[in-house]
C-alpha positions in Angstrom: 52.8 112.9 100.2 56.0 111.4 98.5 57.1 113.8 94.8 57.5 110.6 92.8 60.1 111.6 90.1 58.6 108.5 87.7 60.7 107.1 84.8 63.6 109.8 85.3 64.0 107.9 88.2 67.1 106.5 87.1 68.2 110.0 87.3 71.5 111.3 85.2 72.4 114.7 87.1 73.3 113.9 90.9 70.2 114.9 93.1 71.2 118.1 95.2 69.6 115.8 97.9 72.1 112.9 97.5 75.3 115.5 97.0 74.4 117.0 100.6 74.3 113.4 101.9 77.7 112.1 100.5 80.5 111.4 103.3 83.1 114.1 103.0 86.3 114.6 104.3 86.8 115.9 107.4 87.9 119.8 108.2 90.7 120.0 110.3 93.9 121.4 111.0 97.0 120.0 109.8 98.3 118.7 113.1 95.1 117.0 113.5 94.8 115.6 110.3 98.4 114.2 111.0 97.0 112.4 114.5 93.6 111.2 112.3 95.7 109.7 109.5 98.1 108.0 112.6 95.6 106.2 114.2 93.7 105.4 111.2 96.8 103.4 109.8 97.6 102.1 113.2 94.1 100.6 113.6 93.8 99.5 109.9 97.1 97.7 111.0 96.0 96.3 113.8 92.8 94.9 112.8 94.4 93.3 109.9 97.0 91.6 112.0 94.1 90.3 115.0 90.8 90.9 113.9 88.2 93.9 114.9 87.5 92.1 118.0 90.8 91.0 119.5 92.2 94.8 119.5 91.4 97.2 121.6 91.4 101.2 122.3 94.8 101.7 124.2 96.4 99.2 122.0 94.8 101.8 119.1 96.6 104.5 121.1 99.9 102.9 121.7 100.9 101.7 118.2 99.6 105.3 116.8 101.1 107.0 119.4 98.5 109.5 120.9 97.0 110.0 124.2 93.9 107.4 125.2 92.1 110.4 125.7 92.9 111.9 122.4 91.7 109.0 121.1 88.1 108.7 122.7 87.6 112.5 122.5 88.0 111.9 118.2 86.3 108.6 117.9 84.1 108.2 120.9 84.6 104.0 120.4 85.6 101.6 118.4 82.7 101.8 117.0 83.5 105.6 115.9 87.0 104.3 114.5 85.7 101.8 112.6 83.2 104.3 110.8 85.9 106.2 110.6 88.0 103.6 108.4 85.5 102.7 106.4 84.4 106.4 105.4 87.0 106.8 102.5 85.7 103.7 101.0 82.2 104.4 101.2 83.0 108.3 99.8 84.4 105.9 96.4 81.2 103.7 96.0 79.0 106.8 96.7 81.0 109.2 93.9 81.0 105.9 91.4 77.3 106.4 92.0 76.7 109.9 91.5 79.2 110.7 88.5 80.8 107.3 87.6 80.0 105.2 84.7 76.8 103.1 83.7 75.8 100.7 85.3 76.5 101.7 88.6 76.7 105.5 87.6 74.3 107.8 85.8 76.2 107.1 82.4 76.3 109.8 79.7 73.4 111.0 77.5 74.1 107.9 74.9 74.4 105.1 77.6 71.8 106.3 80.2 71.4 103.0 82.3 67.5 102.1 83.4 66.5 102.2 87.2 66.9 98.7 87.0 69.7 98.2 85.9 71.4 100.6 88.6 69.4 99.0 91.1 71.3 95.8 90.1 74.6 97.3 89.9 74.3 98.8 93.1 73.8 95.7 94.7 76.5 94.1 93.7 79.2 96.9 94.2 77.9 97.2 97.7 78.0 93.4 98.7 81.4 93.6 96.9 82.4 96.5 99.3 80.3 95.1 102.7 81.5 92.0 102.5 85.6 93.4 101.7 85.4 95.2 105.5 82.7 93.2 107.4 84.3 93.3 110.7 84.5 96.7 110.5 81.3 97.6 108.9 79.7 95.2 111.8 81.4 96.4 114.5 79.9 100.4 112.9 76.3 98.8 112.8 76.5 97.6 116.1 78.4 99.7 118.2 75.2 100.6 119.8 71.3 100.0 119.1 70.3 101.9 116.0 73.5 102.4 115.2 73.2 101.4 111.8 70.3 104.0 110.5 72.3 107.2 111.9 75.3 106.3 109.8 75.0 108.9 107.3 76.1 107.0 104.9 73.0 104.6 105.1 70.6 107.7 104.2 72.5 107.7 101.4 72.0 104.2 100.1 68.5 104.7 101.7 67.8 107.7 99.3 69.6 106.3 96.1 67.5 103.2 96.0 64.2 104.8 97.1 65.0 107.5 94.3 65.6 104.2 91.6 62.5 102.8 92.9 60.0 106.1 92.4 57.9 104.5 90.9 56.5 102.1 93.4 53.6 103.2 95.8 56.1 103.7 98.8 60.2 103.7 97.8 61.0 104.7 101.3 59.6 101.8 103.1 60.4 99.4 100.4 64.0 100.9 100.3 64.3 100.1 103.6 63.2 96.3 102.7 66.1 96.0 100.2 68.9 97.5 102.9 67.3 95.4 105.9 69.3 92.1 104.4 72.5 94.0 103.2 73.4 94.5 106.9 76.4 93.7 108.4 75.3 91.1 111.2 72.8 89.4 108.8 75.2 89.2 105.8 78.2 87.7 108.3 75.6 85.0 109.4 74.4 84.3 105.8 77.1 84.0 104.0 78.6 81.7 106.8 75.9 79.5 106.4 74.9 79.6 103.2 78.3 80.8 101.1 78.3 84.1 98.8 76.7 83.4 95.7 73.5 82.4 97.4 72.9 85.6 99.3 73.9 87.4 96.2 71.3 85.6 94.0 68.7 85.7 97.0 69.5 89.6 97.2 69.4 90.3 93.7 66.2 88.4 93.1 64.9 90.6 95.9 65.6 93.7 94.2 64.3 92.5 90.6 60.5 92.2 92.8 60.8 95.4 94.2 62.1 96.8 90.6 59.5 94.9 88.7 59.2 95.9 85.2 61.7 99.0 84.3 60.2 102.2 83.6 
């Protein structure tokens, strides 16, 4: 049975479950951190200058100067890369989330946002961030099937929203609903067709159902 956590939903002290999802920086020795940070610029570089698609894994390599092997042993694919790129990113929207200010943040005692309210906020910083690096956040999503739930980073959005929406009957299915049209490959066709503000309004109106009435 799900602990629903009620009105406190909204929660003001980061959940130790959320702080042990987080992205953090990876462990490494200072050679290898040198080699990450290389082809991370080289790529960031390159995708800039041709798009996600029209760049591939040696050229990666070449203009960062490692091995191809190096390169596939650290990030598997460009898949890997591209999670890799976007991780710093995603580690800013998640700590704006845990300690940041209201709306978006858990406020202090004297501006203690409602679920709602957060809900909302999160929603828009994360179409503002998806939509920033959507080739890249595709091109994470996709890289293989399922791809996109065993980002850890989703678990995290998963959990903050099912946390914010407690008090429904089931936040972890309907949490689920409210990421299924933030995804990378829906978002890139919506938008296309049916321009920003639209899927922002759809999106939002979305969460306000799922919300309903703050508690």
């Amino acid at each position: 049975m799900h602990d629903y956590i009620g009105p406190q939903s909204a929660y003001g002290s980061p959940p130790r479950e959320l702080l042990e999802l987080r992205s953090a920086p990876p462990r490494e020795r200072a050679d290898a951190a040198r080699n990450r940070a290389a082809v991370l610029n080289a790529a960031a570089e390159l995708f800039r200058e041709h798009g996600v698609d029209n760049v591939s894994m040696d050229a990666v390599a070449a203009a960062a100067g490692v091995g191809k092997g190096t390169l596939f042993r650290r990030f598997g694919d460009k898949a890997g890369l591209a999670v890799a790129l976007l991780d710093e990113r995603e580690r800013e929207l998640q700590e704006a989330i845990l300690f940041g200010p209201a709306p978006l943040g858990p406020g202090g005692p004297d501006d203690r946002p409602t679920p709602g309210e957060r809900l909302a906020a999160f929603i828009d910083a994360y179409l503002d961030y998806a939509l920033a690096h959507l080739d890249l956040l595709r091109m994470s999503e996709t890289g293989s099937p399922g791809a996109r739930y065993r980002i850890g980073a989703y678990r995290f959005w998963h959990r903050h929203i099912a946390l914010l929406l407690a008090h429904r009957p089931d936040p972890d299915a309907d949490a689920h609903t409210l990421l299924a049209p933030l995804a990378a490959e829906h978002l890139r066709a919506t938008v296309s067709e049916l321009g920003e503000a639209r899927v922002r309004r759809t999106i939002q109106a979305l969460a306000a159902a799922l919300r309903g009435c703050d508690r």
